[in-house]
C-alpha positions as CSV (number, residue, x, y, z in Angstrom):
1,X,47.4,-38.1,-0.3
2,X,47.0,-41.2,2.3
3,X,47.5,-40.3,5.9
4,X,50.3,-41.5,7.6
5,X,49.8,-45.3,9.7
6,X,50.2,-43.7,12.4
7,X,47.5,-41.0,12.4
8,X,45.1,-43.8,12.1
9,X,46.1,-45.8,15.7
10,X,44.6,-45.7,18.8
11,X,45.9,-43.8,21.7
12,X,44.2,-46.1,23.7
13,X,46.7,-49.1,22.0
14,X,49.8,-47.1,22.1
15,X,49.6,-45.5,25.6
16,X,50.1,-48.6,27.7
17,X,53.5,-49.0,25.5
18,X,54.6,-45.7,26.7
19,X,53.3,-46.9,29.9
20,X,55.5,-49.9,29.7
21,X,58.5,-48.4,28.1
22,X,59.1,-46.4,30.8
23,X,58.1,-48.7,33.7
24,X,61.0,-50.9,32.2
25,X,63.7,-48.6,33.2
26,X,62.1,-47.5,36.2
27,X,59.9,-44.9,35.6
28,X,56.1,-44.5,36.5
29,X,53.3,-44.1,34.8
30,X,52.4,-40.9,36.8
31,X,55.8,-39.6,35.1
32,X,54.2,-40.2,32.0
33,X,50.8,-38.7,32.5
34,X,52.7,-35.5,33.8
35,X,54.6,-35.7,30.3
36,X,51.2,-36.0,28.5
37,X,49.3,-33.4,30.6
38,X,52.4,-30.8,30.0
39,X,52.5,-31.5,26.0
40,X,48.7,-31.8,25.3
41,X,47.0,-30.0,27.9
42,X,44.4,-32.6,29.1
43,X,43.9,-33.8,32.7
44,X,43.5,-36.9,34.2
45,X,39.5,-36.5,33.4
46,X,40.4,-35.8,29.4
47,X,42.8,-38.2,29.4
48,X,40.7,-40.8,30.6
49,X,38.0,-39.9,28.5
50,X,40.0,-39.9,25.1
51,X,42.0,-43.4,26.4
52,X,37.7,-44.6,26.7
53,X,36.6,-43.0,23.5
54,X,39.6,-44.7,21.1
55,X,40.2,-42.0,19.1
56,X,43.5,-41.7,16.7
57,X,46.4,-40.4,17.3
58,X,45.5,-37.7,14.7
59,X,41.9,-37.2,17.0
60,X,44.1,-37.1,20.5
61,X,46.3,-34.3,19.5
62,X,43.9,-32.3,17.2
63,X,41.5,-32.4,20.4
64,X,44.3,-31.5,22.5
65,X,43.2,-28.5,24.5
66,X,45.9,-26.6,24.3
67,X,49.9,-28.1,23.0
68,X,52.8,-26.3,25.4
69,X,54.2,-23.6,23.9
70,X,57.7,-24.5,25.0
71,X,56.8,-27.9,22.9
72,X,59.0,-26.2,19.6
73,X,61.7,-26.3,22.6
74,X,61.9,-30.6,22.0
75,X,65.1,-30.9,19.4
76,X,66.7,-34.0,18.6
77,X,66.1,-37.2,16.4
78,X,63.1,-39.8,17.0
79,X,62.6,-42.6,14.8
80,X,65.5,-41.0,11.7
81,X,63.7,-37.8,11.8
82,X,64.7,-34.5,13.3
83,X,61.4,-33.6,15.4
84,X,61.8,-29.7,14.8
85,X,62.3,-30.4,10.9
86,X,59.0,-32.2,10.4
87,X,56.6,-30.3,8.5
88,X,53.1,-32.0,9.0
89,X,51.9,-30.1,12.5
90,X,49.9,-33.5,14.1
91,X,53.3,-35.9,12.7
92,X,55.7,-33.6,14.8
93,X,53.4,-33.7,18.4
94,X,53.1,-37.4,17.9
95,X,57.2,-37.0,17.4
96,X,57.3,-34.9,20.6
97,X,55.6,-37.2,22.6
98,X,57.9,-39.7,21.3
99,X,61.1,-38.4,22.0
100,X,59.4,-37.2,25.5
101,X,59.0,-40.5,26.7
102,X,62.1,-41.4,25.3
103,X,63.9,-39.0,27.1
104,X,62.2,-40.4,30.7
105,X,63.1,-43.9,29.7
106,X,66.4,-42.7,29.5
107,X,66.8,-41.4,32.7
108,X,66.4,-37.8,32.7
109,X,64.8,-35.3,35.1
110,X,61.8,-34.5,34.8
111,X,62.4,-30.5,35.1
112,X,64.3,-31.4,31.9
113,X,62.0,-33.1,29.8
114,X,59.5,-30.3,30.7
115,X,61.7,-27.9,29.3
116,X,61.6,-25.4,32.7
């Protein structure tokens, strides 16, 4: 079976968008590196590295050192799919990280989106 698009993109070519989506409405990109760093479990040093390396979305969060525990906490719909429905493990973090960063462009607190 093919992999999904999206597996095959570059975090380093779809981080500045969730950069930019949340600048838009106000938000920082420190807001979203705290959002990153909470799902994934790399720092800014990882981060950095992975952003350098250009590996796939499927790479970022397979490499991921360790994804939050409270991550199954993340409900709702992102892009016509309910996140906690979707089978495929490395499909729902990249759904998570989604609906994250749509949740900060939106407006909500941060203790919120961290699920505390």
């Amino acid at each position: 079976m093919e992999k999904p698009r999206i597996f095959t993109m570059s975090f380093a070519s779809i981080y500045p968008l969730y950069i930019q989506k949340a600048e838009k409405k106000g938000r920082t990109k420190n807001e979203v590196n705290e959002i990153i760093f909470w799902l994934t479990g790399y720092d800014e040093h990882s981060l950095q590295h992975q952003i350098m390396s250009e590996v796939d979305l499927e790479m970022f969060f397979k490499q991921a050192p360790r994804i939050n525990p409270n991550a199954s906490l993340i409900k709702g719909v992102i892009c016509g799919y309910r996140v906690e429905e979707i089978e495929d493990e490395v499909m729902r973090q990249i759904r998570y990280l989604d609906k994250l960063i749509d949740e900060l462009a939106k407006g909500k607190a941060m203790e919120k989106i961290l699920r505390k």
